[in-house]
PDB file of N, CA, C and O in Angstrom, chain B, residues numbered from 101:
ATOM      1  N   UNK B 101       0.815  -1.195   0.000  1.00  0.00           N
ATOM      2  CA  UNK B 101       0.000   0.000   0.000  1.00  0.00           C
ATOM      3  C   UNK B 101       0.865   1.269   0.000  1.00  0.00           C
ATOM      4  O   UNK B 101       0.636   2.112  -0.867  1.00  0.00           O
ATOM      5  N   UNK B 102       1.643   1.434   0.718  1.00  0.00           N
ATOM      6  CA  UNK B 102       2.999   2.679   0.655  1.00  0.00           C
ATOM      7  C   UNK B 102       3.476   2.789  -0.668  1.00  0.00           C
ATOM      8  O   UNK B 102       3.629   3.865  -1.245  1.00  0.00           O
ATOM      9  N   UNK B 103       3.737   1.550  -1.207  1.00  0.00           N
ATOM     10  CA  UNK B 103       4.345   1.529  -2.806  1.00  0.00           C
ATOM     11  C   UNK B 103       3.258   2.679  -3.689  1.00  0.00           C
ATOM     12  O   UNK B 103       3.478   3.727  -4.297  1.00  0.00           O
ATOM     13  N   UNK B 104       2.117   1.947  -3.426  1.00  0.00           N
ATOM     14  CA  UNK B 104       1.104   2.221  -4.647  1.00  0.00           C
ATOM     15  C   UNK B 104       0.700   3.753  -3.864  1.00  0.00           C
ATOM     16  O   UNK B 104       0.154   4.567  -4.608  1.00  0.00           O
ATOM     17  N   UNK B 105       0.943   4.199  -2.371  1.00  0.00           N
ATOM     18  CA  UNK B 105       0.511   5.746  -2.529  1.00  0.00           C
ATOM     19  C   UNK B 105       1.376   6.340  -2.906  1.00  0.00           C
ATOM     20  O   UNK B 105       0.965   7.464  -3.192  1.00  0.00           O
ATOM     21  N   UNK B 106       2.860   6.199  -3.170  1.00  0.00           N
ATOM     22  CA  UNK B 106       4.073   6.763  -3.636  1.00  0.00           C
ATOM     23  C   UNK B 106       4.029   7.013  -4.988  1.00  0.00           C
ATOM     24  O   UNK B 106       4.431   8.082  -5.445  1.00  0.00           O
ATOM     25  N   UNK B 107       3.541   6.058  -5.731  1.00  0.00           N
ATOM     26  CA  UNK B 107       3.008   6.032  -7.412  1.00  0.00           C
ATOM     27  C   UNK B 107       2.282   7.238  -7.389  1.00  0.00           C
ATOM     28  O   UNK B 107       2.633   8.296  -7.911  1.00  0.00           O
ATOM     29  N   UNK B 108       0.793   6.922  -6.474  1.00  0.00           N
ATOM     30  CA  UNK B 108       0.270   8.174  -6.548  1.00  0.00           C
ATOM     31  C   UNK B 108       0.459   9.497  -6.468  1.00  0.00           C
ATOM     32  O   UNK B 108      -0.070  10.268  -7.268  1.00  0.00           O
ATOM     33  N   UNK B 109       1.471  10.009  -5.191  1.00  0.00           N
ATOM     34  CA  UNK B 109       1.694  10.829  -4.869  1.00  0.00           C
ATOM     35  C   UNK B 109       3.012  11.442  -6.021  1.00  0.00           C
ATOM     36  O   UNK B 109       3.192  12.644  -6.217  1.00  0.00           O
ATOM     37  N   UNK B 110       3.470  10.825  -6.392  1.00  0.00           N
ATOM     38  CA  UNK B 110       4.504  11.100  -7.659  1.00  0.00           C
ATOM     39  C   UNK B 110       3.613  11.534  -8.904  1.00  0.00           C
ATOM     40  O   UNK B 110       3.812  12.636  -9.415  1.00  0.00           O
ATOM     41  N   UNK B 111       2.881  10.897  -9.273  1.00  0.00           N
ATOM     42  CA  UNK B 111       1.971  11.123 -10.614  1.00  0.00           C
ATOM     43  C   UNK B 111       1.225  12.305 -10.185  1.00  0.00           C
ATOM     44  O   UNK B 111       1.109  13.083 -11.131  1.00  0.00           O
ATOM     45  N   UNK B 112       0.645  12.755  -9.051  1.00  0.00           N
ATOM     46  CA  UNK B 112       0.089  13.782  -8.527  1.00  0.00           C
ATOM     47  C   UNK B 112       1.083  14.972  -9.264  1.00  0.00           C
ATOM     48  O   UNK B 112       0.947  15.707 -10.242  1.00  0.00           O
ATOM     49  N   UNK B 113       2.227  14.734  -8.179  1.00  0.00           N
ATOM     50  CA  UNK B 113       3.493  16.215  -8.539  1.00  0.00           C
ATOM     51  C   UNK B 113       3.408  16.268  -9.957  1.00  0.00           C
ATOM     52  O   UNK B 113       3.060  17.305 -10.523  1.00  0.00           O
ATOM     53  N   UNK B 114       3.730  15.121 -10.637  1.00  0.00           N
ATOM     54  CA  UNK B 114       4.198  15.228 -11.974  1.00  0.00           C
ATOM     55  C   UNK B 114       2.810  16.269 -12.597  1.00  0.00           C
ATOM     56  O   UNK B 114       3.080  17.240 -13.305  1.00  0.00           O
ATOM     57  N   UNK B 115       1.291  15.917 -12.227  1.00  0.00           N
ATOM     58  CA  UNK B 115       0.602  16.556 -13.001  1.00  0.00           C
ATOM     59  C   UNK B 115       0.245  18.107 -12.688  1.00  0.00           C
ATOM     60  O   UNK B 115      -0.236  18.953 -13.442  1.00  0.00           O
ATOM     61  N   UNK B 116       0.609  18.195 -11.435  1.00  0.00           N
ATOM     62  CA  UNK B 116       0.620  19.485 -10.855  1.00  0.00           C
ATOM     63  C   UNK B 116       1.689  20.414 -11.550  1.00  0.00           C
ATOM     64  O   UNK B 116       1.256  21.478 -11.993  1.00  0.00           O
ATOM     65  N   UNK B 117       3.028  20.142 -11.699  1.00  0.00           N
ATOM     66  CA  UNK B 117       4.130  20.895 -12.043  1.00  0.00           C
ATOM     67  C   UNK B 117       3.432  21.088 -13.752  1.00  0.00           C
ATOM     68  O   UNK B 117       3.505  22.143 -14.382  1.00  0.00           O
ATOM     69  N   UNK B 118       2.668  19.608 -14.349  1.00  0.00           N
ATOM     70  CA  UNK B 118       2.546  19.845 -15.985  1.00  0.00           C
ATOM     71  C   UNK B 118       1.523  21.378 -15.937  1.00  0.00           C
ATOM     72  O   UNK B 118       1.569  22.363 -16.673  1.00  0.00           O
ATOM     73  N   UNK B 119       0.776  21.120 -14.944  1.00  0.00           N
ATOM     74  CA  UNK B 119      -0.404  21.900 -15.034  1.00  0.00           C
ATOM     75  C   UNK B 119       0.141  23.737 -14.658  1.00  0.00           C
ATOM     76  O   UNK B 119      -0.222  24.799 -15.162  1.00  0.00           O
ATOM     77  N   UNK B 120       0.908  23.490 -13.814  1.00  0.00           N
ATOM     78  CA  UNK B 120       1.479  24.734 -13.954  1.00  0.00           C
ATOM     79  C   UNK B 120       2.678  25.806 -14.791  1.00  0.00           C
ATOM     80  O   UNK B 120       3.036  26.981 -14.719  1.00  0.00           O
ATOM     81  N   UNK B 121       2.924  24.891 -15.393  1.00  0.00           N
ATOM     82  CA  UNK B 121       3.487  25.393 -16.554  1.00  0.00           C
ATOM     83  C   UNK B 121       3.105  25.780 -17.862  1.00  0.00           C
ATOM     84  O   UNK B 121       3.513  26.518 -18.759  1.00  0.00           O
ATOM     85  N   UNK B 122       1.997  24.859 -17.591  1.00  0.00           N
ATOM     86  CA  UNK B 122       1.520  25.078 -18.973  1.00  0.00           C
ATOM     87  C   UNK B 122       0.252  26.228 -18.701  1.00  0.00           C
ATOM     88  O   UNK B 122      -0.524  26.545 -19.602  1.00  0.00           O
ATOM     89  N   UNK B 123       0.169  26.874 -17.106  1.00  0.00           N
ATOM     90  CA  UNK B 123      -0.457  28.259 -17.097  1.00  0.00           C
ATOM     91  C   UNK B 123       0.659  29.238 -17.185  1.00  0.00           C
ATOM     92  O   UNK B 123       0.231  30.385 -17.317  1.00  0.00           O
ATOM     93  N   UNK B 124       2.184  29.133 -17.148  1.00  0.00           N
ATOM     94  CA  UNK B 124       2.816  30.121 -17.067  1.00  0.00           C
ATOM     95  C   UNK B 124       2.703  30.359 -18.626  1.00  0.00           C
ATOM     96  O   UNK B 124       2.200  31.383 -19.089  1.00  0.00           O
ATOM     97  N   UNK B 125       3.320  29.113 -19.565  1.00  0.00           N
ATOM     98  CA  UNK B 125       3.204  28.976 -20.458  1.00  0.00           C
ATOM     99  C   UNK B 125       2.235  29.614 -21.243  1.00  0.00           C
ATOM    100  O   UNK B 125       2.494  30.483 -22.076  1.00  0.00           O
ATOM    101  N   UNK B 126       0.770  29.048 -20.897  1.00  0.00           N
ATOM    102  CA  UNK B 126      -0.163  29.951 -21.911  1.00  0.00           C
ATOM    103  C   UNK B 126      -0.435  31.335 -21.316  1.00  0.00           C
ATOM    104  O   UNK B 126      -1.531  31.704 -21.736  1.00  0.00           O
ATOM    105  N   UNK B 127       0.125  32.270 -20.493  1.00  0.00           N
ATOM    106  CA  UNK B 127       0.143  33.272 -19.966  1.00  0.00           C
ATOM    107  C   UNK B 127       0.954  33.929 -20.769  1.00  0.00           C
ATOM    108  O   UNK B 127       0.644  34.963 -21.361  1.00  0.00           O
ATOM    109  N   UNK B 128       2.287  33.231 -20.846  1.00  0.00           N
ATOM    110  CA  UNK B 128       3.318  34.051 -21.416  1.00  0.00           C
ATOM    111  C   UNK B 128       2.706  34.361 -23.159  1.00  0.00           C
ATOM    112  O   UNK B 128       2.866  35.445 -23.720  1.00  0.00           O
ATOM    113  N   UNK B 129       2.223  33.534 -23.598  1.00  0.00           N
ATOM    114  CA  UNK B 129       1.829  33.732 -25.476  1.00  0.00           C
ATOM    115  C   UNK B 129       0.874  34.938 -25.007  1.00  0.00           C
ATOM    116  O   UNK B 129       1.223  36.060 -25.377  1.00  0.00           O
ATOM    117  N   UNK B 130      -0.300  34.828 -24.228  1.00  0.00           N
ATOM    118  CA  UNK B 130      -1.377  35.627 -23.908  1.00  0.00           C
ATOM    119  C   UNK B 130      -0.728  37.371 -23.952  1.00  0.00           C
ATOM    120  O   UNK B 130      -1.069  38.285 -24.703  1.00  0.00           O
ATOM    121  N   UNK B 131       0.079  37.368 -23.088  1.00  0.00           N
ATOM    122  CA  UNK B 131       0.572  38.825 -22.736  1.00  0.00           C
ATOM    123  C   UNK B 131       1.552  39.115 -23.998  1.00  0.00           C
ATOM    124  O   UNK B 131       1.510  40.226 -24.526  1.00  0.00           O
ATOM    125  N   UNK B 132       2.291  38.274 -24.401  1.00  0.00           N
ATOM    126  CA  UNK B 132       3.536  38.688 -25.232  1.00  0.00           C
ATOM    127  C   UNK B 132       2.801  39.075 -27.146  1.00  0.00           C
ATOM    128  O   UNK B 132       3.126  39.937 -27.963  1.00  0.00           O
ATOM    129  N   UNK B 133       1.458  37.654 -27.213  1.00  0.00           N
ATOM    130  CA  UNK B 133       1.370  37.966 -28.709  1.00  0.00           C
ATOM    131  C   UNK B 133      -0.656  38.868 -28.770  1.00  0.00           C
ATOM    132  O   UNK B 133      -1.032  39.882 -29.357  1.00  0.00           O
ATOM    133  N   UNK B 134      -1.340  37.993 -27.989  1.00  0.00           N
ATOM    134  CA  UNK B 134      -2.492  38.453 -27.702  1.00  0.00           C
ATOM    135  C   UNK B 134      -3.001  39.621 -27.648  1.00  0.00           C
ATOM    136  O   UNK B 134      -3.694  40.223 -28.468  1.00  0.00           O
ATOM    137  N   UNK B 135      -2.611  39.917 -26.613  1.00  0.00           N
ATOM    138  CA  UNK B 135      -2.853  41.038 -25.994  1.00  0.00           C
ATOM    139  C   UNK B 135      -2.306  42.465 -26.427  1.00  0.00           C
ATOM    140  O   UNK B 135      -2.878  43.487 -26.048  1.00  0.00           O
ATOM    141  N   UNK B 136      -1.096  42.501 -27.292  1.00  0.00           N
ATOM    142  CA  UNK B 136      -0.764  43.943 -27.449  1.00  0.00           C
ATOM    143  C   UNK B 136      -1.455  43.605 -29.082  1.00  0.00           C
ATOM    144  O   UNK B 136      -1.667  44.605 -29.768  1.00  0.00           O
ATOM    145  N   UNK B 137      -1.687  42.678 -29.495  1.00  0.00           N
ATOM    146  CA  UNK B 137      -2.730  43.118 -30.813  1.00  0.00           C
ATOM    147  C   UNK B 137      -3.934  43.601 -30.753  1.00  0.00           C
ATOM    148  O   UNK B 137      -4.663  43.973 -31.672  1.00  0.00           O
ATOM    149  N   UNK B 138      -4.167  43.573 -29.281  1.00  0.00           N
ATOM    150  CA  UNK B 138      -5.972  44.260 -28.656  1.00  0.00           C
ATOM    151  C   UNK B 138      -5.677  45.796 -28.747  1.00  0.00           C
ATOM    152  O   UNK B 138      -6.414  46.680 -29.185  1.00  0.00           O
ATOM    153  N   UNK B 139      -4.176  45.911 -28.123  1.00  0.00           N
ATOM    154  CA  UNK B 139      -3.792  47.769 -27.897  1.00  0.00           C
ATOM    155  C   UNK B 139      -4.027  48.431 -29.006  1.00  0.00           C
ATOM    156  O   UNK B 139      -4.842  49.334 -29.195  1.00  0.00           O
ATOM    157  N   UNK B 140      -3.240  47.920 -29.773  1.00  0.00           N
ATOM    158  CA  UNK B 140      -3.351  48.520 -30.582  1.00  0.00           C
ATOM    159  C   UNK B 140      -4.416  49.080 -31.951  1.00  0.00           C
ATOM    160  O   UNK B 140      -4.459  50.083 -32.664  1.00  0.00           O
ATOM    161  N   UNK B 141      -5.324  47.599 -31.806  1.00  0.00           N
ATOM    162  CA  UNK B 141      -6.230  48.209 -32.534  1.00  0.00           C
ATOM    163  C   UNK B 141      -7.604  48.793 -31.665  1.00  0.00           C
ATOM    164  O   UNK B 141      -8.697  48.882 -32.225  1.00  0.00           O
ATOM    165  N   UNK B 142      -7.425  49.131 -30.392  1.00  0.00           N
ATOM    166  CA  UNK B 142      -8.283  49.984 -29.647  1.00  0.00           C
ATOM    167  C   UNK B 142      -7.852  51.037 -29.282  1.00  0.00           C
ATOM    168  O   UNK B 142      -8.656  51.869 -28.864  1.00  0.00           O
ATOM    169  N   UNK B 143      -6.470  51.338 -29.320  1.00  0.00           N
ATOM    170  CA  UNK B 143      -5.847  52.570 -29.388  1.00  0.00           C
ATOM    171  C   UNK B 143      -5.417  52.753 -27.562  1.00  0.00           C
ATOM    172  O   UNK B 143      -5.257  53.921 -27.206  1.00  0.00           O
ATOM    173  N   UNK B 144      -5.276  51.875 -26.688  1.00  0.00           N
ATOM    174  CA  UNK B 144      -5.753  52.061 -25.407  1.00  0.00           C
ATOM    175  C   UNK B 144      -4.631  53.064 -24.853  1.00  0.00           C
ATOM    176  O   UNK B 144      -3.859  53.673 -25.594  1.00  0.00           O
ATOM    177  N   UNK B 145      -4.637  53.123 -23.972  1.00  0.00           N
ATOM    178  CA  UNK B 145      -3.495  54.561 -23.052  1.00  0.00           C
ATOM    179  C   UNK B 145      -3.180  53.378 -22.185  1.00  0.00           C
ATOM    180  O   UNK B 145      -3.614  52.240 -22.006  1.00  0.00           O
ATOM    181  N   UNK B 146      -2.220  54.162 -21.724  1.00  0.00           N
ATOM    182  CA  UNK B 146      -0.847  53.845 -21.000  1.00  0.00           C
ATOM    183  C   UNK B 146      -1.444  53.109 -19.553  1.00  0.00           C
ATOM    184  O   UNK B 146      -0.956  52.092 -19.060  1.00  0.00           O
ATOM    185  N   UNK B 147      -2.382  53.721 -19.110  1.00  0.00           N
ATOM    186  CA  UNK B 147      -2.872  52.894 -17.844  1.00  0.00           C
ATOM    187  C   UNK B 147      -3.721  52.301 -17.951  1.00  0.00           C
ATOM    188  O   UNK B 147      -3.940  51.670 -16.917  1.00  0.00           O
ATOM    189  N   UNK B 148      -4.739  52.038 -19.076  1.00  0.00           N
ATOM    190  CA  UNK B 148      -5.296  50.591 -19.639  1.00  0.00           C
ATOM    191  C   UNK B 148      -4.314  49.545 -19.671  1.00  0.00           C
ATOM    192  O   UNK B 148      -4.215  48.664 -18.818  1.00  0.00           O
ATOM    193  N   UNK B 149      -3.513  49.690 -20.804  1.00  0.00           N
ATOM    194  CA  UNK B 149      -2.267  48.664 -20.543  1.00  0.00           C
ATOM    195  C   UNK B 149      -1.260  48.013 -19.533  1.00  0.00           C
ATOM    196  O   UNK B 149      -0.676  46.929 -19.542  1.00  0.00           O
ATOM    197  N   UNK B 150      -1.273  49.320 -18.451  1.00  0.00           N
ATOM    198  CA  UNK B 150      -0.751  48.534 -17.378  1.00  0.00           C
ATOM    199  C   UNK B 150      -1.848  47.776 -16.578  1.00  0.00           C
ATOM    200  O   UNK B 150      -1.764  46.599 -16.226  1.00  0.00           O
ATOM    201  N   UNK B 151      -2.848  48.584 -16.352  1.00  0.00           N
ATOM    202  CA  UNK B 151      -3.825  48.041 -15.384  1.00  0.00           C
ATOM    203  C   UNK B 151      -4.160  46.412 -16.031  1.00  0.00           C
ATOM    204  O   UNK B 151      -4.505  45.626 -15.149  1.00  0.00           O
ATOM    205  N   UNK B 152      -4.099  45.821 -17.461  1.00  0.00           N
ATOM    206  CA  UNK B 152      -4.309  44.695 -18.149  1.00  0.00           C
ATOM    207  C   UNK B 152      -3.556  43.598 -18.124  1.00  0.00           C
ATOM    208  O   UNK B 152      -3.947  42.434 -18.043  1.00  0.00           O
ATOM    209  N   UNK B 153      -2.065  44.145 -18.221  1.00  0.00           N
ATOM    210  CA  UNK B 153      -1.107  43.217 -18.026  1.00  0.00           C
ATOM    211  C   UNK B 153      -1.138  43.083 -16.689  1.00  0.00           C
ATOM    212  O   UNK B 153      -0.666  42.014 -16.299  1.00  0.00           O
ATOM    213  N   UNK B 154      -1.719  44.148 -15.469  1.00  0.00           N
ATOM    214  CA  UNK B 154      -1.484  43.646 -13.919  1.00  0.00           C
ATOM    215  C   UNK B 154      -2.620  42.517 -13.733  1.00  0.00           C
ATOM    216  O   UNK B 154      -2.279  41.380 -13.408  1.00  0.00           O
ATOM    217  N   UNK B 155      -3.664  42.769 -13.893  1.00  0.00           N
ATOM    218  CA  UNK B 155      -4.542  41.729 -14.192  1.00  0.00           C
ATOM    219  C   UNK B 155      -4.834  40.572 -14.936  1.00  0.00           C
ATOM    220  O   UNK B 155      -5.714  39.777 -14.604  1.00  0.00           O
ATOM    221  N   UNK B 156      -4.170  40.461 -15.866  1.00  0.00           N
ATOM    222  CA  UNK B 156      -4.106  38.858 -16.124  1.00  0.00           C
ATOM    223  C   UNK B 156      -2.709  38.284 -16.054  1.00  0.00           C
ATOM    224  O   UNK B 156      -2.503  37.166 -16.524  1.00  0.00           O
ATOM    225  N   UNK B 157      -1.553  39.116 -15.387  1.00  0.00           N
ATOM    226  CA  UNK B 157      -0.339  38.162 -15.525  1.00  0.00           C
ATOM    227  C   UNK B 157      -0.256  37.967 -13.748  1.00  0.00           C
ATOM    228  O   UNK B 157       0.244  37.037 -13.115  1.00  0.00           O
ATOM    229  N   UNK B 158      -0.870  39.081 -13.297  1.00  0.00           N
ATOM    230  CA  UNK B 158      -0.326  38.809 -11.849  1.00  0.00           C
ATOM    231  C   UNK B 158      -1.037  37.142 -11.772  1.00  0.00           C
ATOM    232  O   UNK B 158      -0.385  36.098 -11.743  1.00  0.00           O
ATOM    233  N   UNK B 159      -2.626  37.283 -11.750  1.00  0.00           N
ATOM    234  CA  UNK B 159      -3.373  35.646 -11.998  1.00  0.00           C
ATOM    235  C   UNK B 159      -2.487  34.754 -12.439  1.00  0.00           C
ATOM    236  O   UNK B 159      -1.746  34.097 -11.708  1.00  0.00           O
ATOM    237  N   UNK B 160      -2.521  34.709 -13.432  1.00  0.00           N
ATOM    238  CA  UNK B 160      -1.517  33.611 -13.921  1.00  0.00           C
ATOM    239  C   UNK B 160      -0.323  33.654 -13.385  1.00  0.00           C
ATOM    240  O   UNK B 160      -0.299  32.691 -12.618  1.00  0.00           O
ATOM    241  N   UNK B 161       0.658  34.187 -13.335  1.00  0.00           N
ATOM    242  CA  UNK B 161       1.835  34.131 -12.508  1.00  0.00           C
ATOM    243  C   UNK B 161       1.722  33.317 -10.863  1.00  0.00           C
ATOM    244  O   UNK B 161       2.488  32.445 -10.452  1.00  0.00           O
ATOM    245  N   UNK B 162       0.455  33.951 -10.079  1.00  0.00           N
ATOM    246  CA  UNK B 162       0.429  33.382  -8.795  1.00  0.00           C
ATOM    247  C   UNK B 162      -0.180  32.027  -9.470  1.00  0.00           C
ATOM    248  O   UNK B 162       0.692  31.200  -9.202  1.00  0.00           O
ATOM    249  N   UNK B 163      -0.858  31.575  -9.954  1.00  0.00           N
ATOM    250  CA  UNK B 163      -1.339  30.784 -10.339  1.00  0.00           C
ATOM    251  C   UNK B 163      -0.596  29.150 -10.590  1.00  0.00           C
ATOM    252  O   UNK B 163      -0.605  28.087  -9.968  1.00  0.00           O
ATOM    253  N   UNK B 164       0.074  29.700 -11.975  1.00  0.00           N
ATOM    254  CA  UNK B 164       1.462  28.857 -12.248  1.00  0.00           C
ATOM    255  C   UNK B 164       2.373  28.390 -11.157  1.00  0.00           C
ATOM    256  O   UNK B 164       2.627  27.201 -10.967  1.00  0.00           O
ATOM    257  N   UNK B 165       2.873  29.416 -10.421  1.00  0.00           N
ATOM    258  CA  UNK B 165       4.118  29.219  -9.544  1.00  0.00           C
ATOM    259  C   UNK B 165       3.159  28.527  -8.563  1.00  0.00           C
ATOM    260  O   UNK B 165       3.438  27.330  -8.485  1.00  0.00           O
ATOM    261  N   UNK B 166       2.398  28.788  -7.994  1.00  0.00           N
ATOM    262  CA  UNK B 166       1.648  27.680  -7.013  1.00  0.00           C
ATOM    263  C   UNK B 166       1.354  26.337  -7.379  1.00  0.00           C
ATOM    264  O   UNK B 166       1.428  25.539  -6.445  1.00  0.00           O
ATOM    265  N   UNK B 167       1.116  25.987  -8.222  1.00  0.00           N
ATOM    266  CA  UNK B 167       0.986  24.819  -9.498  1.00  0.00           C
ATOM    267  C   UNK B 167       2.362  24.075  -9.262  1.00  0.00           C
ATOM    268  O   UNK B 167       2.448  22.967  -8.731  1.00  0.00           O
ATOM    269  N   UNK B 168       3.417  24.818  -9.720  1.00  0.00           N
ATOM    270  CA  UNK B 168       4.794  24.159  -9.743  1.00  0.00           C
ATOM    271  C   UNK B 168       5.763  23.977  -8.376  1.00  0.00           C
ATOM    272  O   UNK B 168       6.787  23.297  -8.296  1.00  0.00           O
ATOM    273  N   UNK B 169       5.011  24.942  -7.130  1.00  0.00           N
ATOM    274  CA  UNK B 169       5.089  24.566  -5.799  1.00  0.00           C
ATOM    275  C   UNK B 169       4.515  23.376  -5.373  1.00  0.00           C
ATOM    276  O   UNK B 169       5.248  22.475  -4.964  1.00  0.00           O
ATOM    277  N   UNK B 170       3.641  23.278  -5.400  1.00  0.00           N
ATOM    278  CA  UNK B 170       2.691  22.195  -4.700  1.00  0.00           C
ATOM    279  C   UNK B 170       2.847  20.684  -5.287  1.00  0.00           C
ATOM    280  O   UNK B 170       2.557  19.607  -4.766  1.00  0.00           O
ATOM    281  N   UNK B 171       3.477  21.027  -6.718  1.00  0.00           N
ATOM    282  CA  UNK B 171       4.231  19.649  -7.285  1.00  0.00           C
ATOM    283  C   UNK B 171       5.255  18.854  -6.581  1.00  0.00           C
ATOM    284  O   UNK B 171       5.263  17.665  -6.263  1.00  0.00           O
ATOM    285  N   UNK B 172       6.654  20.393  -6.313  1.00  0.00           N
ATOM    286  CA  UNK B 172       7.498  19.997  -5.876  1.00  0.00           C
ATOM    287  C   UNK B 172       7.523  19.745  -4.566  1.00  0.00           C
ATOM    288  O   UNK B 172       8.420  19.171  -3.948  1.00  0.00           O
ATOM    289  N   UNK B 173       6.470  20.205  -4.131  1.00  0.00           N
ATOM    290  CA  UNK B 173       6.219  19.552  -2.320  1.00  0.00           C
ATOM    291  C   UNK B 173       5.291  18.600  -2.236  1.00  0.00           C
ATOM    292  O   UNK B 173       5.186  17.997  -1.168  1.00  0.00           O
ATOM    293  N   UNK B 174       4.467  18.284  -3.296  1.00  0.00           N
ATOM    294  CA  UNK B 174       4.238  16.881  -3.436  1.00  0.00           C
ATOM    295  C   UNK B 174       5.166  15.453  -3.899  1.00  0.00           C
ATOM    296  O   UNK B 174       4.881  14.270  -3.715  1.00  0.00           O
ATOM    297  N   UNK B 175       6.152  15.951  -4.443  1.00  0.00           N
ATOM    298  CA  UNK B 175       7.509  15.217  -4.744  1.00  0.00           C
ATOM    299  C   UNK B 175       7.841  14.957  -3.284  1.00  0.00           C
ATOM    300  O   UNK B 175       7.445  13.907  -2.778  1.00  0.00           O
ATOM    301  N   UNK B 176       8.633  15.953  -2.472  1.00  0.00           N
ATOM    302  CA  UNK B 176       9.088  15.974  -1.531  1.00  0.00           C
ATOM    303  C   UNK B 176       8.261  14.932  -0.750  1.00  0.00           C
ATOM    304  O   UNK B 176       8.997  14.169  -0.124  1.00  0.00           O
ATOM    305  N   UNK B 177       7.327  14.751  -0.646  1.00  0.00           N
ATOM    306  CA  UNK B 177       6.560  14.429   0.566  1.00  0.00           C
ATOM    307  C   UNK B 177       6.637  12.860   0.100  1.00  0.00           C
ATOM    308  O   UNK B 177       6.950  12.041   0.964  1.00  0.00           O
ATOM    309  N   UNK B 178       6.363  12.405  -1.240  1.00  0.00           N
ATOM    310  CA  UNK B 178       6.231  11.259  -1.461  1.00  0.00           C
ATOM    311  C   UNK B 178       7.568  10.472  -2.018  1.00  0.00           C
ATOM    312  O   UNK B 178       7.462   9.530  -2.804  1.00  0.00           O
ATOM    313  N   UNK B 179       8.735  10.913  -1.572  1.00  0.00           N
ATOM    314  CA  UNK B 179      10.123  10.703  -1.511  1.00  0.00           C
ATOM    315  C   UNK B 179      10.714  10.753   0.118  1.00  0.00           C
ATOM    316  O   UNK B 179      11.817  10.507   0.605  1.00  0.00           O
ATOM    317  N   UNK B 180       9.855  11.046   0.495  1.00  0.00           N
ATOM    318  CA  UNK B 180      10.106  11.156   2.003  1.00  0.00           C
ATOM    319  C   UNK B 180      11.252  12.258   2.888  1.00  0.00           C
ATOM    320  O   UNK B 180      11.822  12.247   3.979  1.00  0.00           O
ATOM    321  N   UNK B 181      11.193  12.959   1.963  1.00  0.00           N
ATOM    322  CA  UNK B 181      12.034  14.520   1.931  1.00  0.00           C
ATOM    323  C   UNK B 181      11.711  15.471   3.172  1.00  0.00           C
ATOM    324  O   UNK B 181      12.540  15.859   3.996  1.00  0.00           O
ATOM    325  N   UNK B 182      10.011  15.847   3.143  1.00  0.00           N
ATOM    326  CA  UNK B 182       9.527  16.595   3.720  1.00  0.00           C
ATOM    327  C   UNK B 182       8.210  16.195   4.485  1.00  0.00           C
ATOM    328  O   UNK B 182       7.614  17.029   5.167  1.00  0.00           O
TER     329      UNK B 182
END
């Protein structure tokens, strides 16, 4: 039974870390290609744009990195680390 929750608890991290990367990941295309093709054809000002990028990267950023935390302390835990 230890064996097979160790499987688990490994496949857990593994999908947690996939899952959070692949929000940093689709965050990063979002802000870098997405989003400044919106600016520009709405013409927006300077504190639209910041206030936009604070709002959907801060999300995603806490988002991701919690994702790829909770992997690696699910690793830890089911390696007997932590």
């Amino acid at each position: 039974m230890f064996a097979l929750g160790v499987i688990i608890a490994i496949g857990s991290a593994i999908a947690f870390a996939i899952l959070g990367a692949l929000v940093l990941w689709g965050g990063w295309v979002t802000t870098s290609r997405e989003i400044p093709v919106h600016f520009v054809s709405a013409g927006a000002s300077s504190g639209a744009r910041i206030a936009t990028f604070l709002m959907v990267g801060l999300p995603v950023l806490i988002t991701g990195v919690f994702g790829l935390l909770a992997g690696w302390r699910i690793l830890m835990v089911a390696l007997g680390l932590g």
